[in-house]
C-alpha positions, 0 to 999 in steps of 0.5 A: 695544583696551581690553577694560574697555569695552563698547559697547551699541548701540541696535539689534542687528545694528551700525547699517549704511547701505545705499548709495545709487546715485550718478551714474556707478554701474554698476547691473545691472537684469533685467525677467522676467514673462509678458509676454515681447516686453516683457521682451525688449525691456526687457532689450536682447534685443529688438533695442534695445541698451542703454548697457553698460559693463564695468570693465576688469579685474573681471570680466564680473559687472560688466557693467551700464548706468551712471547717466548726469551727471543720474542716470538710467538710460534703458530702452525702454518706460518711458523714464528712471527717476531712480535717483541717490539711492536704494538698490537696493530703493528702485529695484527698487520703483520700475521695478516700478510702472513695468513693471506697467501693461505686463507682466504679473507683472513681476519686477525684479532690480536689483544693483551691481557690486563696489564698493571702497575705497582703503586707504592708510599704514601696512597690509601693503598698500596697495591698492584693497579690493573689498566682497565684500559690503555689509556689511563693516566695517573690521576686515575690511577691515584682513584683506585688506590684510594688516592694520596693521604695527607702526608703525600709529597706530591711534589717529588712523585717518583716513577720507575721505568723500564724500557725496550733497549733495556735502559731504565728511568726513574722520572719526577714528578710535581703533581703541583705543577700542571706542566706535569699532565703534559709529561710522558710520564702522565700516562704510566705504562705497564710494569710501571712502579709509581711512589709517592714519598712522604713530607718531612712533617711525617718524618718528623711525627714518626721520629717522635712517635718512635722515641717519646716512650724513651724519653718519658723513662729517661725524664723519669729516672733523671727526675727519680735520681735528682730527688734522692741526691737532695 
């Protein structure tokens, strides 16, 4: 990285977007408050049973209702509630209006499972990468799949993006640039897919590798040709 440059940002910490809820999210919300037959009933433990899922494979925490085609999350007593478009505040806020009118002091938790990125190319290895947390920027990505090999082009990073509107991006990146860390693309979002190219000297060591065999027979028989024509 070119340690001549120093990037001033506008804000302190980095400009971080929080993710929006997406149709087929899985979305985890727990009601609590006095009134506890509402509460129960609002969490499934009323005898209503809630549309549940479970990802195989990452565990019982990422057990949650999921967003439905038209980006609703359905519950007893208040019924459907658009949860597509907003974040997890912006939904807690508003199942919070909607459960006061029936629950008195009502508390509403709302989280999303682990969400994660693809990364692919020229990294240790090449993987799915779960967020541990919002917040993680691709440098710390890059440490969970063992970070670049030596024939990364980190100059001409690549990330593919998908957006709420439908449109979708594939941005570029120079990790040799330290403009870079005040892109929007520094901190990957979920569903990301991020790839690292390889250097045209990889190419080139590849192209040989590939054809060496070949041109080892085809200089032993020119060789074998040329010493019975003598």
């Amino acid at each position: 990285m070119d340690s001549a440059k120093t990037v001033t940002l506008k804000t302190y910490p980095f400009p971080y977007e929080e993710p929006l809820i997406k149709r087929y999210d899985i979305v985890r919300v727990k009601f609590a408050g006095a009134s506890v037959e509402v509460m129960e009933l609002l969490n499934g433990n009323g005898g209503i049973q809630l549309e549940t899922v479970n990802k195989v494979g990452e565990g019982a925490d990422q057990i949650g209702q999921q967003v439905d085609k038209d980006g609703h999350l359905n519950y007893p007593l208040i019924g459907k509630v658009k949860a597509e478009g907003l974040t997890k505040d912006q939904l807690r806020q508003k199942l919070l209006e909607m459960v006061a009118p029936i629950m008195k002091d009502p508390y509403v938790f709302v989280d999303m499972p682990r969400r994660g990125i693809s990364v692919l190319g020229e990294v240790a290895k090449p993987s799915g990468v779960l967020l541990v947390r919002e917040r993680t920027n691709l440098l710390e990505v890059l440490t969970q799949v063992g970070s670049v090999t030596e024939y990364a082009d980190v100059e001409n990073v690549k990330v593919y993006r998908e957006n709420m509107d439908g449109t979708r991006i594939l941005a570029h990146l120079n990790m040799k640039d330290t403009s870079f860390l005040s892109s929007p693309f520094f901190y990957p979002k979920p569903d990301d897919v991020v790839y690292i190219p390889a250097i045209k000297q990889k190419l080139v060591k590849n192209f040989g590798q590939m054809y060496a065999p070949i041109a080892t027979i085809v200089l032993a028989v020119t060789t074998l040709i040329v010493t019975l024509l003598r």
